[in-house]
Steps between C-alpha positions, in 0.01 A plus 500: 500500500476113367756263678692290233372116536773249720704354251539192811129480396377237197174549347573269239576199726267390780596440876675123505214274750548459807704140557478462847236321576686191355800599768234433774396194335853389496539612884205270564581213320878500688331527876267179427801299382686601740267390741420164307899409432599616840232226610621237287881539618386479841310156419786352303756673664673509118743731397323466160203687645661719701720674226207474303292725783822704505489566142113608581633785735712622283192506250346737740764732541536540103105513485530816777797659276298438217197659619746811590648500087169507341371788744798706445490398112144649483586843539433748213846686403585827733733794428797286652434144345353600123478186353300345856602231727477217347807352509429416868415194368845360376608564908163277576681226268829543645424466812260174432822387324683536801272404776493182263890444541435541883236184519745283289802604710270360823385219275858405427616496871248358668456204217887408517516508882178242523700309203749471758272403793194417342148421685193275481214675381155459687131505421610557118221429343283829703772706384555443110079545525535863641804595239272367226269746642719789516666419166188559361388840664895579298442437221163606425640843621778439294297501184282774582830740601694335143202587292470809662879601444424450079164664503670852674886405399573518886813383543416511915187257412684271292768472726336434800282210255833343437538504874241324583517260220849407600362460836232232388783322303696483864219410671454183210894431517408501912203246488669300246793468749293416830286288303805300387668493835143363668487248185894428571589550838793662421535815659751707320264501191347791644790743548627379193202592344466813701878635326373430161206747533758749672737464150144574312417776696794653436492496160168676496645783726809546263225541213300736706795702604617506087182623388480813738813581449449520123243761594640741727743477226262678195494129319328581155197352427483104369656474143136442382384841580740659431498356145080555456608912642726473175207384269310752628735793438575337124130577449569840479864504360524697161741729349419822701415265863787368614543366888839393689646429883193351570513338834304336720499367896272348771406633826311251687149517336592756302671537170672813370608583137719746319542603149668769274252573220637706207315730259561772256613797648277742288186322697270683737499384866168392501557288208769365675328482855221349306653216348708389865207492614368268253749299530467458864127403464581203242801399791205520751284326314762174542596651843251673708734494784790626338672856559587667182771767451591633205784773374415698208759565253560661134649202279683715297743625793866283555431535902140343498755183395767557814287242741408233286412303775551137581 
């Protein structure tokens, strides 16, 4: 007896690559600065430096949960999640945007209370020296995770990019500050400094927190794609090929697309099955990645009409 093939099972779409090696790199990237900011606070003794290693431990945590998304997100689909997994990645960005409203909330506090009772900095110049240092181990990783993110459309990759780039824009805000307070002498530069990164930081967690949200709601895909899917399907638009409700959505790295596609009721299947599947190829063709599903329906029936789609 022949079993019937897994429909969970593509063989017109490869396995998505394995992301997670730029997870670890993240993971290692956050214990050196940690380790090179956590050094610089102790020099100084600025709460500059310190919120700025506190924003580096929170990098580590989101590197960890990131590592967790894009592991999960690899899975092939199963008989309970059919269209895969990988919309673990939105809770990877969700959680970054969170953790990131945790290190501002710290920022916040600790800056206003040294405001209030602020402190002379020591051996200043040792410490901007290391930050420099572990600004740039940031944002080199930064780059590589951002470029990474666009090359795979990971949202977990890109978010965790935007991470660390808002962490080497603290850590600038931070030397700025100490440098100005050594050049000065007066001491409340620094926390003031030190709650102006915390307002930045938050803004970058809101627009983390947005984005995944936007996914684990179905968002469509960008108005540009969706437009080029339409000049696609005009291609093969004629009197007896007509399509409607078509529909698309994004699921992490992957995107998924629907379509009615009406024909003349007198034609065979196979002429039918044969031109969807035409079709599909020239959407491919734009959009190896995508996931194509389309209805078949006679054009000359009233209830191929009843979902006209969106």
């Amino acid at each position: 007896m022949t079993s019937s093939p897994d429909p969970t099972r593509s063989t017109r779409h490869p396995q998505p690559e394995d992301l997670t090696r730029f997870a670890w790199l993240s993971i290692a990237a956050a214990l050196v600065t940690i380790g090179l900011k956590t050094g610089a606070w102790l020099l100084t003794g600025s709460v500059g430096l310190l919120s700025d290693a506190a924003e580096s431990l929170v990098n580590l945590v989101a590197a960890v949960v990131a590592l967790v998304a894009l592991r999960v997100a690899l899975r092939p689909p199963d008989k309970k999640h059919n269209y895969g997994h990988s919309k673990a990645e939105y809770f990877a960005a969700a959680v970054e945007g969170l953790m990131i409203f945790v290190a501002a909330a710290v920022i916040l506090m600790v800056s206003v209370q040294r405001f209030l009772d602020p402190q002379p900095l020591e051996r200043v110049g040792t410490g901007l020296a290391v930050s420099v240092v572990a600004s740039v181990v940031n944002g080199s990783v930064a780059w590589v995770l951002l470029r990474a993110g666009r090359k795979h459309r990971s949202i977990t990759l890109t978010a965790d990019g935007k991470h660390l780039l808002t962490d080497v824009w603290t850590s600038v805000g931070v030397v700025v500050g100490v440098a100005l307070v050594w050049l000065t002498g007066w001491d409340r530069l620094d926390p003031v400094v030190a709650f102006l990164v915390g307002v930045n930081i938050l803004v970058t967690g809101w627009g983390l927190v947005a984005t995944s949200t936007a996914g684990l709601m179905d968002a469509s895909l960008p108005k540009e794609d969706n437009e080029r899917i339409a000049q696609i399907l005009d291609r093969w638009t004629s009197e007896q090929v007509q399509f409607h409700a078509v529909r698309t959505r994004e699921s992490g790295h992957k995107r998924f697309m629907e379509m009615h596609l009406l024909v003349p009721g007198g034609w065979s299947v196979k002429r039918g099955h044969d031109l969807a599947e035409d079709i599909t190829d020239s959407l491919l063709e734009a959009y190896p990645d995508l996931r194509v599903s389309c209805h078949l329906e006679p054009i000359e029936d009233p209830r191929s009409y009843e979902d006209m789609g969106i």
